[in-house]
C-alpha positions in Angstrom: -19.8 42.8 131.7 -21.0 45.8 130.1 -18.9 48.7 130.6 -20.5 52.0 129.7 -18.6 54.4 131.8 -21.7 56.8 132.9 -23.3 56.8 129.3 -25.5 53.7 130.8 -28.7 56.3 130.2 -28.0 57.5 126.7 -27.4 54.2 125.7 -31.1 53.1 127.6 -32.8 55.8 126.1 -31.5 54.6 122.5 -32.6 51.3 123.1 -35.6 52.5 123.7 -36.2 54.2 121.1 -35.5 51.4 118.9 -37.7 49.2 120.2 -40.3 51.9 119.9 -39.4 51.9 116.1 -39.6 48.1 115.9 -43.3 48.1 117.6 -44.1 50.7 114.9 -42.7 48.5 111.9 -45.0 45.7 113.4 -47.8 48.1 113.3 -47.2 48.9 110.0 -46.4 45.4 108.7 -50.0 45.0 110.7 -51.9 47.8 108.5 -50.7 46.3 105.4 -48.3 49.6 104.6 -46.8 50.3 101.3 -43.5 47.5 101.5 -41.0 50.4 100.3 -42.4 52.6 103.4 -41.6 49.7 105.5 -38.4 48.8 104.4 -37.5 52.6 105.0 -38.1 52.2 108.6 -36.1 48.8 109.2 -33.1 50.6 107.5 -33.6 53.5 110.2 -34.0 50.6 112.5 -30.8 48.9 111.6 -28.7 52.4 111.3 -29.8 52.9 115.2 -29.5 50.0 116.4 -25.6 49.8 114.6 -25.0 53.3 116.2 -25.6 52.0 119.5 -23.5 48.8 118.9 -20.6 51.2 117.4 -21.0 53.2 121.0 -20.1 49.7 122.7 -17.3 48.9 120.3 -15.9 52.8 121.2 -16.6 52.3 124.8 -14.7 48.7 125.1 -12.1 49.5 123.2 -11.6 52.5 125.3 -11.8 50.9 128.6 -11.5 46.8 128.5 -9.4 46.9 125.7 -6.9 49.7 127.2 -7.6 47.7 130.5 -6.1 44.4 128.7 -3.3 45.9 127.2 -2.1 47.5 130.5 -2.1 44.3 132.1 -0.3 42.0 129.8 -3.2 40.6 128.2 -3.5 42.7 124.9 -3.5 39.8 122.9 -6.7 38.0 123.9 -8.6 41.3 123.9 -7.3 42.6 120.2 -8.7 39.0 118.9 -12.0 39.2 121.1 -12.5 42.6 119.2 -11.3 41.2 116.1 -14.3 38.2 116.6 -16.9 41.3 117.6 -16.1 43.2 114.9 -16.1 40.6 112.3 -19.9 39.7 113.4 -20.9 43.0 113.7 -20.3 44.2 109.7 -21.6 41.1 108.5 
């Protein structure tokens, strides 16, 4: 479940625009562009798309997290964060 607690558009509309970077990269991968150009772009890509993911990490921890603690269940949801996090720098 995702929980986004009313920021469900902002979120969207960042998405968006990432994929909207990512069909650009193709185009320019496509044309041939200078490599270094490219590689610019899939850094902005993955900076975006990181800023997004750091806006689900605030979000759940916030929320779910809180949620879990509250209720007795702390434990699971500090590792389940601990597992998302570790994935998510790597």
């Amino acid at each position: 479940m995702i929980s986004v607690s009313g920021d469900k558009e902002s979120l969207l509309r960042r998405l968006r625009r990432v994929e909207g970077q990512i069909r650009g990269v193709q185009k320019m991968v496509e044309e041939d562009r200078y490599c270094m150009d490219v590689l610019v772009q899939l850094a902005a890509v993955k900076s975006a798309a990181n800023s997004i993911g750091l806006a689900l990490l605030e979000n759940h921890a916030k929320s779910c997290v809180k949620e879990a603690v509250e209720s007795g269940r702390g434990d699971e949801a500090m590792q389940e964060l601990a597992d998302v996090l570790r994935s998510f720098v790597k």
